[in-house]
C-alpha positions as CSV (number, residue, x, y, z in Angstrom):
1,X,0.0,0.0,0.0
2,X,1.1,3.7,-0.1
3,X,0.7,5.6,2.6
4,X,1.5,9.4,3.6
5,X,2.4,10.6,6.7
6,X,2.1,14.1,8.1
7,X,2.8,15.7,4.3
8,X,3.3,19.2,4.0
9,X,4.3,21.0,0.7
10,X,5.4,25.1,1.2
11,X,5.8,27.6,-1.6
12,X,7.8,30.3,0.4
13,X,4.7,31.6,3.1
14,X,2.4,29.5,1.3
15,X,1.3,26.3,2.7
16,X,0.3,24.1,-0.6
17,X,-0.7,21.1,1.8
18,X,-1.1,20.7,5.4
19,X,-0.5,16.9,7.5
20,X,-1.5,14.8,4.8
21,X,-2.4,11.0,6.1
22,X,-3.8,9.0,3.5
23,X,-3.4,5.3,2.8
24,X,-3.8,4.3,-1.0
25,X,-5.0,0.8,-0.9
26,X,-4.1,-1.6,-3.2
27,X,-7.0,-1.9,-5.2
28,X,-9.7,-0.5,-6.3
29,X,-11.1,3.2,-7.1
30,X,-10.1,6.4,-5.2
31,X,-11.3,10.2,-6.3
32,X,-9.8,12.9,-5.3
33,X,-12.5,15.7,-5.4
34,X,-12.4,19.5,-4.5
35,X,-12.2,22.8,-5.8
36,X,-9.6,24.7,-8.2
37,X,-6.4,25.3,-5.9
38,X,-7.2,22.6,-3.3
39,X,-3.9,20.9,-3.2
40,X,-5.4,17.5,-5.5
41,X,-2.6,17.8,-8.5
42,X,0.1,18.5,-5.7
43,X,-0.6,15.7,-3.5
44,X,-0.1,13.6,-6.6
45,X,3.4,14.8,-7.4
46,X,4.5,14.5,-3.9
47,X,3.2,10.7,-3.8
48,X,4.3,9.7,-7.2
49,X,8.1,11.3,-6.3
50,X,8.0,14.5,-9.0
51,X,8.1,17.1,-6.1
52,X,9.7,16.4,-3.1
53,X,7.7,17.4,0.1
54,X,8.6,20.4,2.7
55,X,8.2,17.9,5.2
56,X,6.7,14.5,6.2
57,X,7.0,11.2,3.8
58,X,5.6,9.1,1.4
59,X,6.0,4.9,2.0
60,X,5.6,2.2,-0.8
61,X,4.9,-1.2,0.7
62,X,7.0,0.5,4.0
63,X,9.7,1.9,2.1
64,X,10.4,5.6,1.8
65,X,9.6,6.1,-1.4
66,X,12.3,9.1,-1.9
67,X,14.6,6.1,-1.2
68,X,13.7,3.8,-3.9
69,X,15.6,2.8,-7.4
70,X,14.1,4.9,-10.0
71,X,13.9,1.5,-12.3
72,X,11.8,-0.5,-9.5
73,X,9.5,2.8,-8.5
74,X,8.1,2.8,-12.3
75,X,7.1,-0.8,-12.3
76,X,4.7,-0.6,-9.5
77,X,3.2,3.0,-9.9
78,X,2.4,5.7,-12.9
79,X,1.1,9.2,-13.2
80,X,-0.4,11.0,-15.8
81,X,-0.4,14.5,-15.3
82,X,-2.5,17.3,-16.6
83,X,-0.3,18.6,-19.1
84,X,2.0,16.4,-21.0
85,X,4.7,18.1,-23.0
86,X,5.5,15.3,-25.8
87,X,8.1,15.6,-28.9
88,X,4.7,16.5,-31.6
89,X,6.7,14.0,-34.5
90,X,5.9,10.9,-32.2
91,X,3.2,8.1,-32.9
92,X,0.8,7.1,-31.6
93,X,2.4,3.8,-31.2
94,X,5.6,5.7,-30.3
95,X,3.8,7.3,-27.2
96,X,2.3,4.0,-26.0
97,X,5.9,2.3,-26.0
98,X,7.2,5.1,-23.8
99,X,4.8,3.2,-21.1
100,X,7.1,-0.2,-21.5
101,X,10.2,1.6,-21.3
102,X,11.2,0.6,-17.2
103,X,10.7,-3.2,-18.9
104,X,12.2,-2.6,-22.3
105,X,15.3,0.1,-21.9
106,X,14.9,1.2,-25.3
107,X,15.0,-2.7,-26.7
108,X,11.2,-3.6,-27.1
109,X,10.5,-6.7,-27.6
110,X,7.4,-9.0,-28.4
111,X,6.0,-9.1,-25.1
112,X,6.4,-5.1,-24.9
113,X,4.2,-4.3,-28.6
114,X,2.0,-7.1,-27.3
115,X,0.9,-4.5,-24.3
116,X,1.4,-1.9,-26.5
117,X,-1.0,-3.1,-29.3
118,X,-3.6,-4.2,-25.7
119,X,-3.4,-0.7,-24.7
120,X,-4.0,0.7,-28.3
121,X,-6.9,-1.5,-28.5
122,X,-8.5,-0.8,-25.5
123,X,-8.5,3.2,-26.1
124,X,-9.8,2.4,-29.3
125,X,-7.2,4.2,-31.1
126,X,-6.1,1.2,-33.8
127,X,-7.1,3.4,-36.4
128,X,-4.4,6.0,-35.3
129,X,-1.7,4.3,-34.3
130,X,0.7,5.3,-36.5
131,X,-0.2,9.0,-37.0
132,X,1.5,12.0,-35.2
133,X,0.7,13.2,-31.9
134,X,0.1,16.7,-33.0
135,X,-2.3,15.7,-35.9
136,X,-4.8,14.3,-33.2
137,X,-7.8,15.7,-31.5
138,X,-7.5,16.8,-27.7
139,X,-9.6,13.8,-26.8
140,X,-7.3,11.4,-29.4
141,X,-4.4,12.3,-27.7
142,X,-5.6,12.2,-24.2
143,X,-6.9,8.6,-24.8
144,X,-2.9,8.3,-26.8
145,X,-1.8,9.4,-23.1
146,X,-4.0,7.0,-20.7
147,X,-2.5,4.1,-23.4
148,X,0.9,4.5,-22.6
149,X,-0.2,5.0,-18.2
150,X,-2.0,1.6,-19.0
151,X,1.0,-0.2,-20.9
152,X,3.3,0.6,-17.7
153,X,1.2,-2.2,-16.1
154,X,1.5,-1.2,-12.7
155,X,-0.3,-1.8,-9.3
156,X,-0.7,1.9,-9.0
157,X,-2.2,4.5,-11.5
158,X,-2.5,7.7,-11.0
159,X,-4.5,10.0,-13.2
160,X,-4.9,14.1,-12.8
161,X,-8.4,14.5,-14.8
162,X,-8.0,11.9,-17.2
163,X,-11.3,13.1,-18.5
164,X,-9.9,16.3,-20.3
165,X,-11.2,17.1,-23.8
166,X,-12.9,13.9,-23.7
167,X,-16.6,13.4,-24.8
168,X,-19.7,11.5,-23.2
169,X,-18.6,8.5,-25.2
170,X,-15.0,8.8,-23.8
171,X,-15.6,9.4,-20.7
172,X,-18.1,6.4,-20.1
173,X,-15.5,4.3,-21.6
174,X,-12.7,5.4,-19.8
175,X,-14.3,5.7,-16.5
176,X,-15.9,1.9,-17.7
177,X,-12.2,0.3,-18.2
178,X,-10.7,2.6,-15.4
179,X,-13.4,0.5,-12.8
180,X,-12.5,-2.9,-14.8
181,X,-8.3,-2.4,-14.0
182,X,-9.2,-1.8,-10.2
183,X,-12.1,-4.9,-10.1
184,X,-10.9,-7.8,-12.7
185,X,-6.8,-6.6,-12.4
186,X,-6.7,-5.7,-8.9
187,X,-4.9,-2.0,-9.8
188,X,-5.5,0.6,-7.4
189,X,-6.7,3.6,-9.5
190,X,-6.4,7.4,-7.9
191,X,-8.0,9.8,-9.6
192,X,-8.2,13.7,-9.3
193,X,-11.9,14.4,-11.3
194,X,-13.8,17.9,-11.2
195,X,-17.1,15.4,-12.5
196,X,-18.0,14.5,-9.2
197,X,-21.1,12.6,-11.1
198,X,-18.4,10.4,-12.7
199,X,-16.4,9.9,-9.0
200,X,-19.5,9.4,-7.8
201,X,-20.4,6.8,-9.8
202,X,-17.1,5.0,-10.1
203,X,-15.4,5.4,-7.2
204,X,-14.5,2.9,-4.5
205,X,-13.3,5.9,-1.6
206,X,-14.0,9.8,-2.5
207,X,-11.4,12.2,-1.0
208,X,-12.4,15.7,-0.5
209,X,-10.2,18.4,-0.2
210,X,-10.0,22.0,0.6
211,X,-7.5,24.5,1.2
212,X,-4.9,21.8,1.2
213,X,-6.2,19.6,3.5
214,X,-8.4,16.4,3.5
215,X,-11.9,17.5,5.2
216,X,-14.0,14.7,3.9
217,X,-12.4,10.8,2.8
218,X,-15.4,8.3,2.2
219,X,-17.9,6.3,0.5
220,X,-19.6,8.1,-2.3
221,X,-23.0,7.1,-0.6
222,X,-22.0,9.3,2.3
223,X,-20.0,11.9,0.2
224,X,-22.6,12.7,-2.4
225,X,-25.3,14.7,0.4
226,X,-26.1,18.4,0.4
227,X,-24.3,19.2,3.1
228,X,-21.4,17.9,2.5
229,X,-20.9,18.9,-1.3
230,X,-22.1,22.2,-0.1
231,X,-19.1,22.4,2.3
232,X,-16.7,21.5,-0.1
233,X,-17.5,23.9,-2.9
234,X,-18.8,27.0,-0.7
235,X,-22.2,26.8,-2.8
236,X,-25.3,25.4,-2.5
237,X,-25.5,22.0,-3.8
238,X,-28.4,19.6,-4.2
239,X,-28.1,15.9,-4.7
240,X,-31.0,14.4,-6.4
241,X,-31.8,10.4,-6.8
242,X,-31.9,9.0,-10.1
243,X,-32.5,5.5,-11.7
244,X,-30.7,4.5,-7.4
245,X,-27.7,6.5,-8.5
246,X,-27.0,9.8,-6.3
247,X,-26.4,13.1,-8.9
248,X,-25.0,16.2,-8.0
249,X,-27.4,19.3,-9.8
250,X,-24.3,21.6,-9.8
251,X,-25.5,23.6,-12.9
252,X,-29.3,24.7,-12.0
């Protein structure tokens, strides 16, 4: 499991994160919820080792994670952040392999294009897999990106709105397979979503967070109430029931 103890992040006098204690478990589907400048896309670089923290620590299986081999870290967790800076004259099946390189070192072999071609398939992006990057749509390449996080193959994925530029279909589908990794391939899947209809839906666990802290971390059952939205986004909120399924009227 990964846990975090007593994390702090400072910019100068500003306090990014506050005593985070969180445990990660090793499967199944986690949200991370709350509004713009809450500390959700921070907390993710501090766990998966792209920031290091002002104080406190993060533990893989009870190993400081600061502490691990760079080679062994990437088999066992990946991130994809919000904005991904890729070389524009790479495929898409370029891109994907990117995902294998802690297994292939630059050498791919069979058993690497194999999870390449799985990870293609699965984003249904066969037909594209050989154009450029920069000749695809914003949803195309975000589905290109959540390819190569799936072709890692690791017990830990972690996603910072994986939903960008994506469409109903998209979304439902990624959300869909996202939910099949954590239940039929025992990942754990952490996700930082702004849809808290899709988190709620979805998720295993819901973390809510506010002015870098964690105020709520629950089921979505007990997360998706009135009150509790409505503490989390300073607005009133109104949670409705539909077809058994709790939905959050945010835009009446």
């Amino acid at each position: 499991m990964i846990q975090t103890h007593q994390l702090c992040l400072n910019y100068g006098s500003s306090q990014i994160l506050k005593d985070i204690n969180l445990t990660f478990k090793e499967s199944g589907v986690t949200s991370i919820i709350g509004p713009n400048g809450a500390g959700k896309s921070s907390l993710l670089s501090l766990v998966c080792r792209l920031q290091k923290p002002s104080s406190g620590s993060v533990t893989l299986h009870g190993s400081n994670i600061l502490q691990l081999d760079n080679a062994k870290l990437a088999k066992q967790l990946a991130i994809l952040r919000q904005e991904n800076h890729i070389v524009s004259r790479l495929t898409v099946e370029d891109l994907v392999c990117f995902g294998r390189f802690p297994y292939h070192q630059g050498r791919p072999s069979a058993a690497d294009f194999e999870q390449i071609n799985w990870a293609i398939e699965l984003m249904e992006l066969e037909e594209f897999k050989q154009r450029y990057i920069n000749e695809l749509s914003g949803g195309q390449r975000q589905r290109a990106y959540i390819a190569m996080v799936l072709a890692q193959q690791t017990d830990y994925l972690f996603l910072d709105e994986p939903l960008n530029n994506l469409d109903m279909k998209h979304s439902v589908n990624i959300m869909k397979t996202l939910r099949k990794a954590a239940s039929e391939m025992k990942k754990s899947v952490i996700l930082v979503m702004h849809d808290i209809n899709f988190a709620a839906s979805y998720s295993d666990e819901i973390i809510a967070m506010k002015h870098g802290e964690i105020i709520h971390q629950d089921t979505p059952e007990n997360i998706m109430t009135n009150e509790v939205l409505s503490n989390i986004y300073d607005m009133p909120l109104k949670v409705e029931q539909i077809h058994g399924k709790s939905v959050c009227l945010y835009y009446l």
